[in-house]
C-alpha positions in Angstrom: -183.7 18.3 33.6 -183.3 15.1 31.6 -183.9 14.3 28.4 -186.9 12.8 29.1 -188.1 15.5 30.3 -186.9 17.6 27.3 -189.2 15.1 24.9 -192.3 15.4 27.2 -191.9 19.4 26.9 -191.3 18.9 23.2 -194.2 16.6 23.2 -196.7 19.2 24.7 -195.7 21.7 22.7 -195.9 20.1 19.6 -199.8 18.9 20.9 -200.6 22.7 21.5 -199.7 23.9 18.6 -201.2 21.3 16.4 -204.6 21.9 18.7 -204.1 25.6 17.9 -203.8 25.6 13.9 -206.9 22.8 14.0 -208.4 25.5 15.9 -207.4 28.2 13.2 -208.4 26.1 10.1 -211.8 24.6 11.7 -212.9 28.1 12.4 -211.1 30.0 9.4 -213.8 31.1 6.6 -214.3 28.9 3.8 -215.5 30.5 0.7 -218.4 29.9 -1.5 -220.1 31.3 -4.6 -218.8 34.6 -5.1 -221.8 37.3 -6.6 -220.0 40.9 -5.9 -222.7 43.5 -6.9 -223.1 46.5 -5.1 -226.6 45.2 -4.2 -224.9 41.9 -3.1 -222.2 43.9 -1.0 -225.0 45.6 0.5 -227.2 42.9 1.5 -224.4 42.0 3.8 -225.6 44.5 5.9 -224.3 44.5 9.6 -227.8 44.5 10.6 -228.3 41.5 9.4 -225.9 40.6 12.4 -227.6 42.5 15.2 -229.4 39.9 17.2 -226.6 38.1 17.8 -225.5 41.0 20.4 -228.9 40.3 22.0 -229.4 36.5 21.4 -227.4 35.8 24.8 -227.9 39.1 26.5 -227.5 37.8 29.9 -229.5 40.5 31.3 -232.7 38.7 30.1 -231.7 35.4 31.7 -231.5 37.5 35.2 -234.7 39.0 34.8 -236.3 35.5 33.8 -234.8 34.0 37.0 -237.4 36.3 39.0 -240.2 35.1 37.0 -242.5 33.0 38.8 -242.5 29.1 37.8 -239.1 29.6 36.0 -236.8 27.0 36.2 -233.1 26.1 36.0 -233.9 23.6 33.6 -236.2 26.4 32.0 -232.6 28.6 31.7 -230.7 25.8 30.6 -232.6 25.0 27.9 -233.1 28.6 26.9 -229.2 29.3 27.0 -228.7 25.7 24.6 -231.4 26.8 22.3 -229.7 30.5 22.0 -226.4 29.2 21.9 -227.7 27.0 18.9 -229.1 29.9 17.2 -226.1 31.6 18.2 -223.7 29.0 16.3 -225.9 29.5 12.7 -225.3 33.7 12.8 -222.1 32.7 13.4 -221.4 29.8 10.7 -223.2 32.8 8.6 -221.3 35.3 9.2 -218.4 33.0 8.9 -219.4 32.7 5.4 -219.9 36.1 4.4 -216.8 37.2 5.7 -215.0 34.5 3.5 -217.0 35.7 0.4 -215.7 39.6 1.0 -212.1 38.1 1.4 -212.2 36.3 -1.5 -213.9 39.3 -3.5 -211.2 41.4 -2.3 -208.4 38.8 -2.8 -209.8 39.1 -6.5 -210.0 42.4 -6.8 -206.4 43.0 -5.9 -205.1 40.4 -8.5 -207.6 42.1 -11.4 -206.0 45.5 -10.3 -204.2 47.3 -12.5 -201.7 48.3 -10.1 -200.5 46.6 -6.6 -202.2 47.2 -3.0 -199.9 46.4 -0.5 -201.5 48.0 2.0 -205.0 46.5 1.0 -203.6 43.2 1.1 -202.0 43.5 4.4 -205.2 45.0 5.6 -207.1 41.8 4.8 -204.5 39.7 6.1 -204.3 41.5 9.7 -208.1 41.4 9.7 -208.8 37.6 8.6 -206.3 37.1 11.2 -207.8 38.9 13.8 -211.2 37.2 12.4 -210.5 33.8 13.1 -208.7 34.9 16.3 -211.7 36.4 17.5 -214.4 33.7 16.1 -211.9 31.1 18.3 -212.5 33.1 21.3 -216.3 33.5 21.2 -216.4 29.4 20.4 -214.6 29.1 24.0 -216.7 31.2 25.0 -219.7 30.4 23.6 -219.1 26.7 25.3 -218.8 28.5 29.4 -222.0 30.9 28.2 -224.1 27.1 27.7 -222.6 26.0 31.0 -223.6 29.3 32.8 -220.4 30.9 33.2 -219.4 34.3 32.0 -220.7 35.8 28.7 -220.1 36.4 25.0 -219.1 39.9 23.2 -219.3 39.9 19.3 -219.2 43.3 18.8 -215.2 43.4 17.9 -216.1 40.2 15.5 -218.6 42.5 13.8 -216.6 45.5 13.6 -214.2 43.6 11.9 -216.3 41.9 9.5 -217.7 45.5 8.7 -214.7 46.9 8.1 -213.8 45.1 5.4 -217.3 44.5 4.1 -216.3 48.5 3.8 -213.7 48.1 2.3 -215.1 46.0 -0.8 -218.1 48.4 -0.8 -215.4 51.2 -1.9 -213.8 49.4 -4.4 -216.7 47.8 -6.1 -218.6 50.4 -8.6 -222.4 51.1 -7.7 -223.1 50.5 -10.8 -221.6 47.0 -11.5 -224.0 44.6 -12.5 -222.0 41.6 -13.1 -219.8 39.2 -10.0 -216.1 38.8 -10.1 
């Protein structure tokens, strides 16, 4: 192998890995205003979530195929509309996950004493977050075209864990944010 060869491989590399942290940072939370109540921790209620495990439920696209006068331009349109919807739960939930992080992130510098374990909690789940919400994006784009399907339940597990996790730290009683 030459070492032309050697910069091309360099070259690729170099070109995946930058398209990999774009990746990261375009679909890593981004905070915004920061309210943590107890009544604010639980409005971010997982239920809030739950259509998204039905919005693209391919089942219903099967049994809309049998229906008389249904077309394929019908489904296609159906499966661009869902996957629109689709996108705002997900820019939402995108959100709220940032907010718990950052309320979390706070709460461990306000501490009076050091959480290690908390803070490599949150960084093995934002990691796994953003991991996971760069997945369903790829696969978000095949569901559109018709090919294979999209699974959030691990993305809302994960965002319920550590909407937990802030839920035990913050007092039920605490009126004011962070």
């Amino acid at each position: 192998m030459g070492p032309g060869a050697l910069i091309l491989i360099l070259v690729a590399c170099i070109a995946i890995a930058s398209g990999i942290v774009f990746a990261i940072r375009k679909t890593a939370p981004r905070p915004e205003t920061l309210p943590v109540t107890a009544d604010w921790i639980e409005e971010l209620s997982l239920e809030r979530y739950r259509p998204m495990q039905r919005l693209l439920d391919e089942e219903e696209f099967r049994s809309l195929r049998l229906q008389d006068g249904f077309t394929r331009r019908m489904a296609h349109q159906m499966r661009r509309q869902r996957c629109q919807i689709f996108r705002g739960y997900l820019r939402s939930l995108r959100s709220d996950f940032a907010r718990v992080s950052l309320a979390l992130k706070l709460l461990m510098m306000q501490a009076g004493e050091d959480r290690p374990d908390l803070a490599a909690t949150l960084l093995r789940t934002q990691l796994a977050f953003t991991w996971s919400v760069t997945l369903i994006q790829i696969k978000l784009t095949f569901f559109s075209l018709g090919i294979g399907t999209v699974n959030v339940g691990n993305l809302l597990s994960l965002f319920d864990g550590l909407r937990l996790e802030l839920r035990t730290l913050v007092p039920a009683t605490m009126q004011a944010g962070v």
